[in-house]
C-alpha positions as CSV (number, residue, x, y, z in Angstrom):
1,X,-6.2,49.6,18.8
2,X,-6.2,52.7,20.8
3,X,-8.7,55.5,20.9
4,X,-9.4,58.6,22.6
5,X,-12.5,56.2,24.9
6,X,-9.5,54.6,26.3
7,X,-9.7,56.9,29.7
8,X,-13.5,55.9,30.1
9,X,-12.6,52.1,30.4
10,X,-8.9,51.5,31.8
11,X,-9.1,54.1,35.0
12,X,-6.4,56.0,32.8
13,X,-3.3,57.1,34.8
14,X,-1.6,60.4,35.0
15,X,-2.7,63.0,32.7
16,X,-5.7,61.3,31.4
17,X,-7.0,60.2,34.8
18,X,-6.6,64.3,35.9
19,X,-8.6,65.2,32.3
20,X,-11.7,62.6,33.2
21,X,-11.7,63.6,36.8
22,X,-12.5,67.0,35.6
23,X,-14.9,66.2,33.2
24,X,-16.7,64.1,35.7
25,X,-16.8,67.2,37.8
26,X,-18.0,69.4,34.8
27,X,-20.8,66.4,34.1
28,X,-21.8,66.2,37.7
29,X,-22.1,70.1,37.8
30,X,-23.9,70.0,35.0
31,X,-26.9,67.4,35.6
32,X,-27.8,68.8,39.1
33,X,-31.0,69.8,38.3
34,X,-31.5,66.3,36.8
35,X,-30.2,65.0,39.5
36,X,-31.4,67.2,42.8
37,X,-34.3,64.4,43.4
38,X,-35.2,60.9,43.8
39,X,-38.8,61.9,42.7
40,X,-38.6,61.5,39.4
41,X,-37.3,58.3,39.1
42,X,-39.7,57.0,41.7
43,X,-42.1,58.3,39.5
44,X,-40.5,56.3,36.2
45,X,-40.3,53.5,38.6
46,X,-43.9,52.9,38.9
47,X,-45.2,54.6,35.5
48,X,-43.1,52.4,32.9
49,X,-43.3,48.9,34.9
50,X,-47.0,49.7,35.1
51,X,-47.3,50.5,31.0
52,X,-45.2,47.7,30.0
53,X,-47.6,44.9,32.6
54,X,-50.5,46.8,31.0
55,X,-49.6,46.7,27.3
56,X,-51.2,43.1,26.6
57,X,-54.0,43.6,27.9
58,X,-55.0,47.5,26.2
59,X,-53.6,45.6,22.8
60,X,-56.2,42.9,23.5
61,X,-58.7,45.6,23.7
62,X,-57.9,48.7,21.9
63,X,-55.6,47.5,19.6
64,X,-52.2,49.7,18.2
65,X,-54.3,52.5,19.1
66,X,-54.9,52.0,22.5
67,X,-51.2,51.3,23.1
68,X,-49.8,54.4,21.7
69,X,-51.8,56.4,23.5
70,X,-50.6,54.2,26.9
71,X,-47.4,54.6,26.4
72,X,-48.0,58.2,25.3
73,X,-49.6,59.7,28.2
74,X,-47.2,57.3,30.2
75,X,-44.7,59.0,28.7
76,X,-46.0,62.4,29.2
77,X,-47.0,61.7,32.9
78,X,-43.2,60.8,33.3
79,X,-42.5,64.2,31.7
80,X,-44.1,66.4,33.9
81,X,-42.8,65.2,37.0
82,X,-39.0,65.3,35.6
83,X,-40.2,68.8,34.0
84,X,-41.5,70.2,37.1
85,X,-38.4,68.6,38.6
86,X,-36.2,70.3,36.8
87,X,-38.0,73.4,36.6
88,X,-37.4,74.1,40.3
89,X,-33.9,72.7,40.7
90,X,-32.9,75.0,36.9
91,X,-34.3,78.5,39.1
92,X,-31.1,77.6,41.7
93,X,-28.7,76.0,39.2
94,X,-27.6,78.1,36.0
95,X,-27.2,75.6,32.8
96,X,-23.7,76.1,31.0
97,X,-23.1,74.8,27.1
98,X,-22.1,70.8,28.7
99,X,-25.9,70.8,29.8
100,X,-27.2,71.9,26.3
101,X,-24.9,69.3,24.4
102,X,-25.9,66.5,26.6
103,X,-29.6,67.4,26.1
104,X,-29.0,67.7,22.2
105,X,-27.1,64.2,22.3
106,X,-30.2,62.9,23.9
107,X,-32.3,64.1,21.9
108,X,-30.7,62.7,19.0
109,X,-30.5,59.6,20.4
110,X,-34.2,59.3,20.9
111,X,-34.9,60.3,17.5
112,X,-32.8,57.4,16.5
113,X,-34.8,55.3,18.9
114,X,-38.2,56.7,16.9
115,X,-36.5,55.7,14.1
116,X,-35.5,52.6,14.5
117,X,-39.5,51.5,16.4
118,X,-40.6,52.8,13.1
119,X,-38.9,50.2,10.9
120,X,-39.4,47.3,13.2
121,X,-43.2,48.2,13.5
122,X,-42.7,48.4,9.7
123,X,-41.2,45.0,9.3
124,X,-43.8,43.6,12.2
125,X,-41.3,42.7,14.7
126,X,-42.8,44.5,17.6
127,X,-41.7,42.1,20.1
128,X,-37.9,43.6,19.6
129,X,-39.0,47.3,21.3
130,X,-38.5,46.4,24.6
131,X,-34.6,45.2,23.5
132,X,-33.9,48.2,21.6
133,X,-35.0,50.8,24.3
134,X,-33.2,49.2,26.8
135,X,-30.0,48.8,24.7
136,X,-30.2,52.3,23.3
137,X,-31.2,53.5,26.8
138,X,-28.1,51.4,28.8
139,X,-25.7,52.9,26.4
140,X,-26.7,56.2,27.2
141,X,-26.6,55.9,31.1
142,X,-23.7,53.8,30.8
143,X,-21.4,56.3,28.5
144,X,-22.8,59.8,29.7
145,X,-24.8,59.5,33.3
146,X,-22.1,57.5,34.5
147,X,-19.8,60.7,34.2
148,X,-22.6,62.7,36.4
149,X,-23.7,59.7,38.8
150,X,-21.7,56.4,39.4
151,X,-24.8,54.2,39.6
152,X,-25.8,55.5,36.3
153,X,-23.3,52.8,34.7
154,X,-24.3,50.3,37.0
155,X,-27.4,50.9,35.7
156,X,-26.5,51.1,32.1
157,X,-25.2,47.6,32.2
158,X,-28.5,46.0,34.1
159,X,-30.8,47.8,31.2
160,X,-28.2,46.3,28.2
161,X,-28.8,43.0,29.7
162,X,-31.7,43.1,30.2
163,X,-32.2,44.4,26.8
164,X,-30.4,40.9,25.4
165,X,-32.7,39.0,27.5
166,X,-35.5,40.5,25.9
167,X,-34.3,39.9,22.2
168,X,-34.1,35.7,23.2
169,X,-37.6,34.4,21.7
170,X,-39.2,33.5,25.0
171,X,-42.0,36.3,24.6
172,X,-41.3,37.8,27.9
173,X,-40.1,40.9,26.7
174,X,-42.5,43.5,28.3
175,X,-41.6,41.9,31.5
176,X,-38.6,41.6,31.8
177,X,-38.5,45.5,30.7
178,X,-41.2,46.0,33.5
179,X,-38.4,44.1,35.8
180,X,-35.6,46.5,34.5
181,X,-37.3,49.5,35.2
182,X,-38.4,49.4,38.0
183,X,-35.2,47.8,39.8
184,X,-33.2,50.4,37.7
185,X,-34.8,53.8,38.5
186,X,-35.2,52.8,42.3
187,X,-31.8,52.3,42.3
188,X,-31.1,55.8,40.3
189,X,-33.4,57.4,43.2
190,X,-31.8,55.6,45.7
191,X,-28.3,56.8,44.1
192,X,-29.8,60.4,44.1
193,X,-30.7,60.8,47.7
194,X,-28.1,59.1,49.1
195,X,-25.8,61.7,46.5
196,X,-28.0,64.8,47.8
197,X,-28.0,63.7,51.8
């Protein structure tokens, strides 16, 4: 059955292949100051391996509490880097409506995420939030960064694995997450310097 995502997987040929070349353009164009450097996805390198390793053990202690707050000022910490990231690279780069709609997408997309941790917390089955950030999280980079940034799909697909691997019932979720993130966002900044040299 044919659909209009047809381009994205067969190459396309003609026409279509000239319409996804430009909107690869218009995505690239568009996520430059999300893109300008490796920085911030050193810094996610480090800060969500580090939260995931540590999660067990602030559970042990501080209970639900104590990891919300982890992964909230991890989360936060993450922020401000891309933030002040982007804040420099947004004074040289003007955003256009493709930026705003991406950013709107993503936000939807992690409200769906919120959503959907809610009701497994709900139905106590904790131990599937690593799988479902990393699926929801690989689709993302696999169907939009991969129009801005080839290794964004390359990534997308490690983080979808990886977010299988997690829903097996070995109990080695937060680890295999820990794993995933950090291979995956040096690769991104690897990706982004070697795209900026």
């Amino acid at each position: 059955m044919a659909s209009e995502y047809d381009p994205l997987f067969s190459g396309g040929a003609g026409e279509a292949a000239d319409d996804l070349e430009a909107v690869r353009e218009r995505f690239a164009r568009a996520a430059r100051p999300f893109l300008r450097s490796p920085w911030t996805w050193l810094a996610w390198a480090v800060l969500l391996p580090a939260a995931a390793l540590a999660t067990g053990a602030v559970a042990a202690r501080w209970g639900p509490a104590g990891v919300l707050l982890l992964w909230s000022g991890t989360i936060l910490a993450g922020g401000a880097v891309e933030a002040a990231a982007i804040a420099r690279a947004g004074r040289r780069e003007p955003r256009g409506p493709l930026a705003a709609w991406v950013l709107r997408m993503q936000g939807n997309t992690s409200l769906l995420a919120v959503a959907l941790s809610t009701l497994l917390l709900w139905v106590d089955a904790s131990w599937a939030l690593p799988g479902l950030w990393l699926l929801l999280l690989g689709h993302s980079f696999y169907l939009l960064g991969g129009l801005a940034l080839p290794a964004f799909r390359g990534c997308g697909l490690l983080y979808q694995a990886a977010g299988l691997a997690t829903l097996w019932p070995w109990g080695w979720g937060l680890e295999v997450f820990a794993g995933a993130m950090l291979v995956g966002n040096l690769w991104l900044a690897w990706a982004v310097w070697r795209e900026r040299r």
